[in-house]
MDTraj code that builds the backbone (N, CA, C; nanometers):
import mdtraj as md
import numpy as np

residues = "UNK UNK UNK UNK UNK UNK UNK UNK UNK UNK UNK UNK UNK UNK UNK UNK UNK UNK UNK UNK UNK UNK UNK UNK UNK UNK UNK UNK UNK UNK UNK UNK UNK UNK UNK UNK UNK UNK UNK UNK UNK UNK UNK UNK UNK UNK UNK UNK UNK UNK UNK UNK UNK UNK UNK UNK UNK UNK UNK UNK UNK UNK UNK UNK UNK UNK UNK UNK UNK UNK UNK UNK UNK UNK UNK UNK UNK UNK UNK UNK UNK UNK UNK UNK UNK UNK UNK UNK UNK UNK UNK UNK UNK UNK UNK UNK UNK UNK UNK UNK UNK UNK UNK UNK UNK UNK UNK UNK UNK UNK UNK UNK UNK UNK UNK UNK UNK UNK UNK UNK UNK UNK UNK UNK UNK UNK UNK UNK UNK UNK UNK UNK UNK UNK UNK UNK UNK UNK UNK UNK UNK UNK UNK UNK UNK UNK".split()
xyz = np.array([
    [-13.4912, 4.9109, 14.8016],
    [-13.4205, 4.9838, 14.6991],
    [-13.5214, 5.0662, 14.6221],
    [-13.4871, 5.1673, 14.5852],
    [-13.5375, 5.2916, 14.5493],
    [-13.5119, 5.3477, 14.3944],
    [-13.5808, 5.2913, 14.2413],
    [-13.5193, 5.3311, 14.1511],
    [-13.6019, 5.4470, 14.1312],
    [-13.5775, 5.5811, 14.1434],
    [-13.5866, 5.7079, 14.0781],
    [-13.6263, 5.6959, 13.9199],
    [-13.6905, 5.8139, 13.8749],
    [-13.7232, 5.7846, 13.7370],
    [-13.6281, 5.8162, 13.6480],
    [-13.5142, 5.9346, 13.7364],
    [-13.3849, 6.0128, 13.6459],
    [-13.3077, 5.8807, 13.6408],
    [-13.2651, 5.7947, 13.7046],
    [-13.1792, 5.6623, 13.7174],
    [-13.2279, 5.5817, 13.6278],
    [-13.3666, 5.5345, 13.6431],
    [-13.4161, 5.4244, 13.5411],
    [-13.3891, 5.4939, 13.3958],
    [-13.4208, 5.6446, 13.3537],
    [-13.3939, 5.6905, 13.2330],
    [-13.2032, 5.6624, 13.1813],
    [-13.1689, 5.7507, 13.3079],
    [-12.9644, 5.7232, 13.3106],
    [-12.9404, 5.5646, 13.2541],
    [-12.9895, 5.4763, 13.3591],
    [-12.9590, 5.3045, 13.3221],
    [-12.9877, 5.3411, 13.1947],
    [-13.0993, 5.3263, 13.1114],
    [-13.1686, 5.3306, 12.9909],
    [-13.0691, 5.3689, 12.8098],
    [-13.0435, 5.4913, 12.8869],
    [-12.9041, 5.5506, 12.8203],
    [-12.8058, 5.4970, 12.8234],
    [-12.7762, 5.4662, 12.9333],
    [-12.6337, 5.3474, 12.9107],
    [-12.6443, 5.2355, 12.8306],
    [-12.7544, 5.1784, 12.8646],
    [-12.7710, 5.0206, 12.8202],
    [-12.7593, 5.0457, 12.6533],
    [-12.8788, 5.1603, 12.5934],
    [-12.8303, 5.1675, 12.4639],
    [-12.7345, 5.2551, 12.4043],
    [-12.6554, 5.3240, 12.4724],
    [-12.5016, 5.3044, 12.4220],
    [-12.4273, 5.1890, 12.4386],
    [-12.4267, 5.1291, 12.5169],
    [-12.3514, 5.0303, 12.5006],
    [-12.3762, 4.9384, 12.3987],
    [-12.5144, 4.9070, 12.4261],
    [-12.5327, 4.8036, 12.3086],
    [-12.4704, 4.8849, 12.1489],
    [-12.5583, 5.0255, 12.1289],
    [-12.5363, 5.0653, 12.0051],
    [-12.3802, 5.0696, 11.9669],
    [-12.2768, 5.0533, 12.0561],
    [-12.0990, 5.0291, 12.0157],
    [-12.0778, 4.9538, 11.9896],
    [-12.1521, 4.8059, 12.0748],
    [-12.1324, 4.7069, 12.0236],
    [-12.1550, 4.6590, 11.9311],
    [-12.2826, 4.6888, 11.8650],
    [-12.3198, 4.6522, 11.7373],
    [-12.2630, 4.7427, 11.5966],
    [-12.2271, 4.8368, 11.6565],
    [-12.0991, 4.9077, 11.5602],
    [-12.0150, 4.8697, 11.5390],
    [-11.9646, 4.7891, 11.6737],
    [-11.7932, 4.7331, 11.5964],
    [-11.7712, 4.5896, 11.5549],
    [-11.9678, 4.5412, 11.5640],
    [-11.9587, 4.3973, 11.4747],
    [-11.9930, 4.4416, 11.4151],
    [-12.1025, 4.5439, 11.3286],
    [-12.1278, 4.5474, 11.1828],
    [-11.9710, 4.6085, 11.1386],
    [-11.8644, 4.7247, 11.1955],
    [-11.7860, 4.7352, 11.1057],
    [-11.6618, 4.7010, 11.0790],
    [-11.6567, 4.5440, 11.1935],
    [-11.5963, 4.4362, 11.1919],
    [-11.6016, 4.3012, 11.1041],
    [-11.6991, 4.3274, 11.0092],
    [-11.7543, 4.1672, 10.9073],
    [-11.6467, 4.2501, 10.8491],
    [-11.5833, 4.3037, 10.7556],
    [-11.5402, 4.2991, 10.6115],
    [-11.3908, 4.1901, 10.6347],
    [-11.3948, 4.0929, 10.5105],
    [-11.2652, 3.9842, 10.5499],
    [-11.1531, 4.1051, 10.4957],
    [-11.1468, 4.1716, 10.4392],
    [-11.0224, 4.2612, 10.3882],
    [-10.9737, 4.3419, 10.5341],
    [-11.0629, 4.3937, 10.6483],
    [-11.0230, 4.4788, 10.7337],
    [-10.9732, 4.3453, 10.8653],
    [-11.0329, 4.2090, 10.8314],
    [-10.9578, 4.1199, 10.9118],
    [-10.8270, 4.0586, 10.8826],
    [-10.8230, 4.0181, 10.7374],
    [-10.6733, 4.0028, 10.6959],
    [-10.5859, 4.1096, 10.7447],
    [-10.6107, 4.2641, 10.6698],
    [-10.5175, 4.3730, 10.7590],
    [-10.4891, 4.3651, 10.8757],
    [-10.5626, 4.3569, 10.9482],
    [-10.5059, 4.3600, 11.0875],
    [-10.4537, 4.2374, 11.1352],
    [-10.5146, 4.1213, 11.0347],
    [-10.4014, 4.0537, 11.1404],
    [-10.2286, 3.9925, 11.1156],
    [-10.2093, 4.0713, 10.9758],
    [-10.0953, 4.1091, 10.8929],
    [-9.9821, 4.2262, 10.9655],
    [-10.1102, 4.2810, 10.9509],
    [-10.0662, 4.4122, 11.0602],
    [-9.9714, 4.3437, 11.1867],
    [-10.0526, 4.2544, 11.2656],
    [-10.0031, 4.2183, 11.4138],
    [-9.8725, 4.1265, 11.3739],
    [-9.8738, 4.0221, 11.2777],
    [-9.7705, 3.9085, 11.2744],
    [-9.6790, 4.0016, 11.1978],
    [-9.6663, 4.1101, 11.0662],
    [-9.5180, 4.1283, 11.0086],
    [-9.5204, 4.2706, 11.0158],
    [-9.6118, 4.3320, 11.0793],
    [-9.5865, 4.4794, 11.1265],
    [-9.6056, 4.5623, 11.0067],
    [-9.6298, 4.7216, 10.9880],
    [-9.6664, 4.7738, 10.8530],
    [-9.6407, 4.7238, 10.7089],
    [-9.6756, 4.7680, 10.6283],
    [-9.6592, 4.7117, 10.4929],
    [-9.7246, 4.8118, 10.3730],
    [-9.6858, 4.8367, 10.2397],
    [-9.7953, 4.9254, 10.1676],
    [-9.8215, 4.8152, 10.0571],
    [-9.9396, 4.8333, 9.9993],
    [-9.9944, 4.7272, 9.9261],
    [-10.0773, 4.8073, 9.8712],
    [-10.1189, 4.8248, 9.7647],
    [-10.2862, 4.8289, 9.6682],
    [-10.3694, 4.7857, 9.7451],
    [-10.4622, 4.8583, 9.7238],
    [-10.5782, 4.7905, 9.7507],
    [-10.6312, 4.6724, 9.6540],
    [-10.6091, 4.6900, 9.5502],
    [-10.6865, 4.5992, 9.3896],
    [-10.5615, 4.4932, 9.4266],
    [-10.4401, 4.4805, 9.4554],
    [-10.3555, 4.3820, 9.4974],
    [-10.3681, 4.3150, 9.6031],
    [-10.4143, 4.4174, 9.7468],
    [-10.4885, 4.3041, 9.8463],
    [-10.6059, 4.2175, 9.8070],
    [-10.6827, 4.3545, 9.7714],
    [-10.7834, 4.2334, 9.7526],
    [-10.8201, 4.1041, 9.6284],
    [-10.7035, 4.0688, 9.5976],
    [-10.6717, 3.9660, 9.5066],
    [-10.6752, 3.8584, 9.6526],
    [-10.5064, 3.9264, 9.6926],
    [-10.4857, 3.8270, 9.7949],
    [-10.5868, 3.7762, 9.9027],
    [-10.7148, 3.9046, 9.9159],
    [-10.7994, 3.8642, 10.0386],
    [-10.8924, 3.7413, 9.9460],
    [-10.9196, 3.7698, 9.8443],
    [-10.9901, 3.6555, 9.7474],
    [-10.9692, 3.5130, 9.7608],
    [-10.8225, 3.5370, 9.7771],
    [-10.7713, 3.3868, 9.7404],
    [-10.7510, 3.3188, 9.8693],
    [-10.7753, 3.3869, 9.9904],
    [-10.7758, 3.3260, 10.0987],
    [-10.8933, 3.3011, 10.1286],
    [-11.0025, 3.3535, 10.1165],
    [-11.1170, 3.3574, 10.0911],
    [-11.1791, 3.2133, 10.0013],
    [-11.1245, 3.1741, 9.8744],
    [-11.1410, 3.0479, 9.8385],
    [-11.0706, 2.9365, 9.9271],
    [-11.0184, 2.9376, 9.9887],
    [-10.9630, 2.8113, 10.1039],
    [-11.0629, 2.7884, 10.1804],
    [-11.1903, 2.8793, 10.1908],
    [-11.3200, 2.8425, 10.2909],
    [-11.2645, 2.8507, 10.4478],
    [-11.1536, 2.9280, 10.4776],
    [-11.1602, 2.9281, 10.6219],
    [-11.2147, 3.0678, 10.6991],
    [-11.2677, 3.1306, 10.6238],
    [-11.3207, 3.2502, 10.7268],
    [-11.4367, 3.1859, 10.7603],
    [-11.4859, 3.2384, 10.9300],
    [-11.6046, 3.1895, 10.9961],
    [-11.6769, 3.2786, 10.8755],
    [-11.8528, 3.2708, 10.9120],
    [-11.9448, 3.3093, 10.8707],
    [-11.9964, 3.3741, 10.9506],
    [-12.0955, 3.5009, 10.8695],
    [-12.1601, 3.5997, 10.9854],
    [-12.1158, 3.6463, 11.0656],
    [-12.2181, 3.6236, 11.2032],
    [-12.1497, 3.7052, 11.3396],
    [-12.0594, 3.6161, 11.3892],
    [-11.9828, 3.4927, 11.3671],
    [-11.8709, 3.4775, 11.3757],
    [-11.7061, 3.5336, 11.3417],
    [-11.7420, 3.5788, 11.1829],
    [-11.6627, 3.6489, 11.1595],
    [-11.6445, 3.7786, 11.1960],
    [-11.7778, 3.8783, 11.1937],
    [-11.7609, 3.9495, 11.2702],
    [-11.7279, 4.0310, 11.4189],
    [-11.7285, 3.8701, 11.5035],
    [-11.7001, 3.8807, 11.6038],
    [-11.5586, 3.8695, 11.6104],
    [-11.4822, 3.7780, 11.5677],
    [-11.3402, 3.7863, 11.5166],
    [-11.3028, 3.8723, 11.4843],
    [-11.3343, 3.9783, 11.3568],
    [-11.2572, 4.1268, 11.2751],
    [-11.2717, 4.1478, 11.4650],
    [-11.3973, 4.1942, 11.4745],
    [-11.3877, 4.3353, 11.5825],
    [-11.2881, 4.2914, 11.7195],
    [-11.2677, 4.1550, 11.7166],
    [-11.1875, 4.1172, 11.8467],
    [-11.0184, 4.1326, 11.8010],
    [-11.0111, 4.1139, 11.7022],
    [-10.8622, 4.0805, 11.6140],
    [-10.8239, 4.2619, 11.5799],
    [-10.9243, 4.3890, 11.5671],
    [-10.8770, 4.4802, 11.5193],
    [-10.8955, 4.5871, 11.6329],
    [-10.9739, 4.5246, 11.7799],
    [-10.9072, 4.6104, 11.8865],
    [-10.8426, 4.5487, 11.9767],
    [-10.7333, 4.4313, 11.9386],
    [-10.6336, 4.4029, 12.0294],
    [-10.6618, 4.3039, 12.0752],
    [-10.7754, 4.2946, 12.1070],
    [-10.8520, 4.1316, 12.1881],
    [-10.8381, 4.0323, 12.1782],
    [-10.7920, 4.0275, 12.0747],
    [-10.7881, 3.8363, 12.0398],
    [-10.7085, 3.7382, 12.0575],
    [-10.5999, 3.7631, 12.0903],
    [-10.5025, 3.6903, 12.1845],
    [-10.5586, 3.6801, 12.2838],
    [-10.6150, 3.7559, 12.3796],
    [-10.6969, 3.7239, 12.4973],
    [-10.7996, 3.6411, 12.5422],
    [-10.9147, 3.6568, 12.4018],
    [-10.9813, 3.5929, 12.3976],
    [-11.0026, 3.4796, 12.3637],
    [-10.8531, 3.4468, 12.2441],
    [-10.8421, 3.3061, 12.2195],
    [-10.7884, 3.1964, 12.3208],
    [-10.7248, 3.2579, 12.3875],
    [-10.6841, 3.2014, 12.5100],
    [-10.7963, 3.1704, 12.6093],
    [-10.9071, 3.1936, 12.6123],
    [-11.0342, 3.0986, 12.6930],
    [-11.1374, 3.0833, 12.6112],
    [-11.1155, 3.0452, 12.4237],
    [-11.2004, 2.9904, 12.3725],
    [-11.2150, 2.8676, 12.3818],
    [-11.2733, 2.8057, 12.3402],
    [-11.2221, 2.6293, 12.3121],
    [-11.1915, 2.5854, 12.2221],
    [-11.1053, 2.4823, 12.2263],
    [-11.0230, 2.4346, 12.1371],
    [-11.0983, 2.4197, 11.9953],
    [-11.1694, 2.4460, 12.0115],
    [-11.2063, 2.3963, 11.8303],
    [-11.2250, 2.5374, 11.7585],
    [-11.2566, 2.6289, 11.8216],
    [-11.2174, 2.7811, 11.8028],
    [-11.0749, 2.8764, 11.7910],
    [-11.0290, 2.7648, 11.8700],
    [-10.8706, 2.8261, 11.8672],
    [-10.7955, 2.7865, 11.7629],
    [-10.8493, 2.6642, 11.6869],
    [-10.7809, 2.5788, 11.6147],
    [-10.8239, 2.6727, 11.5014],
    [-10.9719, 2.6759, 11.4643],
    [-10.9970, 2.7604, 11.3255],
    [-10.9291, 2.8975, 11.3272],
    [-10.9209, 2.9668, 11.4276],
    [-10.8464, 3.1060, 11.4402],
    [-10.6979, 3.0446, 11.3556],
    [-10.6738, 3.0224, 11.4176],
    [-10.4707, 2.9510, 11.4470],
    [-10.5138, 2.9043, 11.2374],
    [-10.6308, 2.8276, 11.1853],
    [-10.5819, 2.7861, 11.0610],
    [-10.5585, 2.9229, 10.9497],
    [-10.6637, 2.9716, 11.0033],
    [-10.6908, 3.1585, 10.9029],
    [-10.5778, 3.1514, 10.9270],
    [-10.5197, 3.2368, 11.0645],
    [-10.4046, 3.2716, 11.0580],
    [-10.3078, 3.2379, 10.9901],
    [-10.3001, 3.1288, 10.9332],
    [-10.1817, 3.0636, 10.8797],
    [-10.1784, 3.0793, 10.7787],
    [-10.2849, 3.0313, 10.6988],
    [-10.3408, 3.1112, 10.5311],
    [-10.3224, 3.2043, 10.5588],
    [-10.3588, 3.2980, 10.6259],
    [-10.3166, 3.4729, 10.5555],
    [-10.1970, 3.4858, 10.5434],
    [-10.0789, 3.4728, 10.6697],
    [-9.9919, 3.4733, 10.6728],
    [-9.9048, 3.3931, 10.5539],
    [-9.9225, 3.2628, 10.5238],
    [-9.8564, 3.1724, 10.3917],
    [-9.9016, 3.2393, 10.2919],
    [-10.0083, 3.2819, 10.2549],
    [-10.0694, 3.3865, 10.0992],
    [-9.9641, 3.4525, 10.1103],
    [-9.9458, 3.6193, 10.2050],
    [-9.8715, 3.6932, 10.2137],
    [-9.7662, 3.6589, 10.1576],
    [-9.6837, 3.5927, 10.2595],
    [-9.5608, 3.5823, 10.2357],
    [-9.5070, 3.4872, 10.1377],
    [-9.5884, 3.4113, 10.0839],
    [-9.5434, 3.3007, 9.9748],
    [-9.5910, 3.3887, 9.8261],
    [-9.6400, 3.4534, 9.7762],
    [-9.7214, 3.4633, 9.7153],
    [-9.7163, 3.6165, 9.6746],
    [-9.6666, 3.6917, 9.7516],
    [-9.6622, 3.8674, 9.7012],
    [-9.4848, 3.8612, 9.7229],
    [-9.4197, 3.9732, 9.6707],
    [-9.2875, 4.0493, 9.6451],
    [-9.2194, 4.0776, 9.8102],
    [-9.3234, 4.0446, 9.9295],
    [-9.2975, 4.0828, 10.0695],
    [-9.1245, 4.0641, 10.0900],
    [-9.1303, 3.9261, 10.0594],
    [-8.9673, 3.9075, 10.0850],
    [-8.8405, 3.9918, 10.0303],
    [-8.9024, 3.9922, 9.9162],
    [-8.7741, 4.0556, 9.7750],
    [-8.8235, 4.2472, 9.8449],
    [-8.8876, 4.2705, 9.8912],
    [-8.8936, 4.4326, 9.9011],
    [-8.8137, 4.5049, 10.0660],
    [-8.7016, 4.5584, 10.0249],
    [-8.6403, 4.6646, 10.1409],
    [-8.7103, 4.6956, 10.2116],
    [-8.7805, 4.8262, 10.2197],
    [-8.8508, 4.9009, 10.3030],
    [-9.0146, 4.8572, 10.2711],
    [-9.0495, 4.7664, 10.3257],
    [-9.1960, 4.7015, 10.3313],
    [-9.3036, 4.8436, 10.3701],
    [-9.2736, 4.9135, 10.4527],
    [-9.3863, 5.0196, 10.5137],
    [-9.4071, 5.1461, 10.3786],
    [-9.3114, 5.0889, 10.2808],
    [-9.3216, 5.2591, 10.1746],
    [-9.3274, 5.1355, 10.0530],
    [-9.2753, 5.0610, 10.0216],
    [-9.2312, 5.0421, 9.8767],
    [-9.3494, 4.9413, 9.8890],
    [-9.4091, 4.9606, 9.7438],
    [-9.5381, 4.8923, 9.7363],
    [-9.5214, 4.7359, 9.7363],
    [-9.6100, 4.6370, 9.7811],
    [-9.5580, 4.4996, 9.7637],
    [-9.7281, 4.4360, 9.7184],
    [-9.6271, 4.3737, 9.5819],
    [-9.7286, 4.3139, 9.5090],
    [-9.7780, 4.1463, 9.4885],
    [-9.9108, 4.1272, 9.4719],
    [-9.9527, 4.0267, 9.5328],
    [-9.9340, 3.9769, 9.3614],
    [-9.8306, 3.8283, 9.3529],
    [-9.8385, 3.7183, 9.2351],
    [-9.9127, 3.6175, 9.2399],
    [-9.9948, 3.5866, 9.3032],
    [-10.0898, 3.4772, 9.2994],
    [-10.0064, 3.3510, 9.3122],
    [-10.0972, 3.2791, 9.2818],
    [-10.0344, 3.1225, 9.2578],
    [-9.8746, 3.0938, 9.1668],
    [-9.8011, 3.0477, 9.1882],
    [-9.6723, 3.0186, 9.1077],
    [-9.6090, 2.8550, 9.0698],
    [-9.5829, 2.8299, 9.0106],
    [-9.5752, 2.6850, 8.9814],
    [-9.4928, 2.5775, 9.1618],
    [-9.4033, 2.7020, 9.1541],
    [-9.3517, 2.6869, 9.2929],
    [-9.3154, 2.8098, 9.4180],
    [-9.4127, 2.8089, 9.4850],
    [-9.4038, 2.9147, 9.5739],
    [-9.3303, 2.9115, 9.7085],
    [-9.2330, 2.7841, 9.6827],
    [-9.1892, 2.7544, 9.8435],
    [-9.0444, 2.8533, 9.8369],
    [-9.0107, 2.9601, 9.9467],
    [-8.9108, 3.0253, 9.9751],
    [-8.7730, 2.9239, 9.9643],
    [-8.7818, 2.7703, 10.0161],
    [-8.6938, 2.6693, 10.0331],
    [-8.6981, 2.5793, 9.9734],
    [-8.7431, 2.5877, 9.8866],
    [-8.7319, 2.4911, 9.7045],
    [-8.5595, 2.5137, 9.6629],
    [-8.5036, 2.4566, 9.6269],
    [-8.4000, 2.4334, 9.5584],
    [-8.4163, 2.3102, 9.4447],
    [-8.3720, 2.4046, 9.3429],
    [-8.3869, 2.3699, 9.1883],
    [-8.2483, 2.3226, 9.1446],
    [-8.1422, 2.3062, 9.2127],
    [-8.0208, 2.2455, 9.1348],
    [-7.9877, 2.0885, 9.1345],
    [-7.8992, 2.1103, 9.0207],
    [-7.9018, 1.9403, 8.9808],
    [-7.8269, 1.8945, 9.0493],
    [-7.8436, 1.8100, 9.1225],
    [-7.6634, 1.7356, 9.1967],
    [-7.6058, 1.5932, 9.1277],
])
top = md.Topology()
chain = top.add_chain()
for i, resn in enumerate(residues, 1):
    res = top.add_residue(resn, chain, resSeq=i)
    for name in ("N", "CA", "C"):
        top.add_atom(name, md.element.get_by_symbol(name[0]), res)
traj = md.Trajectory(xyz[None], top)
């Protein structure tokens, strides 16, 4: 086999594009606000929100301590915000699938327990605002006397 010097340069070029994408879409895959979005995005489909109102809500999911750390998390945003992650969770191992599957659930219970999501018509235009904590936040609480 015969590597040419135009080929070894070509390989060369490839290798650092590739790498340099990759490391683009984990550095601009860490932020937890662009991982909550998207994966809000995937489970209840558009929505308009504040930003100063998400990021209440990204806060408070954020104190539950379940986002990975580092290039964990960043490996997550960038897998979760180009489509991947259903795929990939499906041949992680179980103890990976499990922490994915718990986020998920916190973001999703914040959301929807916790902001106006339910009470608002048109979710993709009408702004929906994040109430924080409430004495009782369960949708299926019933308060009457019998």
């Amino acid at each position: 086999m015969h590597l040419s010097r135009r080929s070894l340069l070509a390989g060369g070029v490839a290798v650092t594009v590739i790498a340099a994408t990759g490391g683009a879409l984990l550095v601009s895959g860490s932020d937890k606000a662009a991982l909550v979005r998207s994966v809000l995005a995937r489970l209840v489909g558009p929505f308009s929100m504040a930003d100063a109102e998400f990021g209440k809500m990204v806060a408070a999911v954020d104190a539950r301590k379940l986002f990975p750390q580092g290039y964990k998390l960043a490996a997550l945003s960038s897998l979760e915000r180009s489509g991947w992650s259903d795929e990939a969770m499906r041949h992680a191992p179980a103890a990976i699938r499990d922490d994915a599957a718990k986020l998920e659930r916190a973001i999703l219970t914040e959301f929807v327990t916790r902001t106006t999501y339910m009470g608002v018509a048109d979710k993709a235009r009408d702004p929906i605002l994040y109430l924080g904590p409430q004495p009782c936040s369960s949708p299926f609480a019933r308060f009457e006397m019998t």
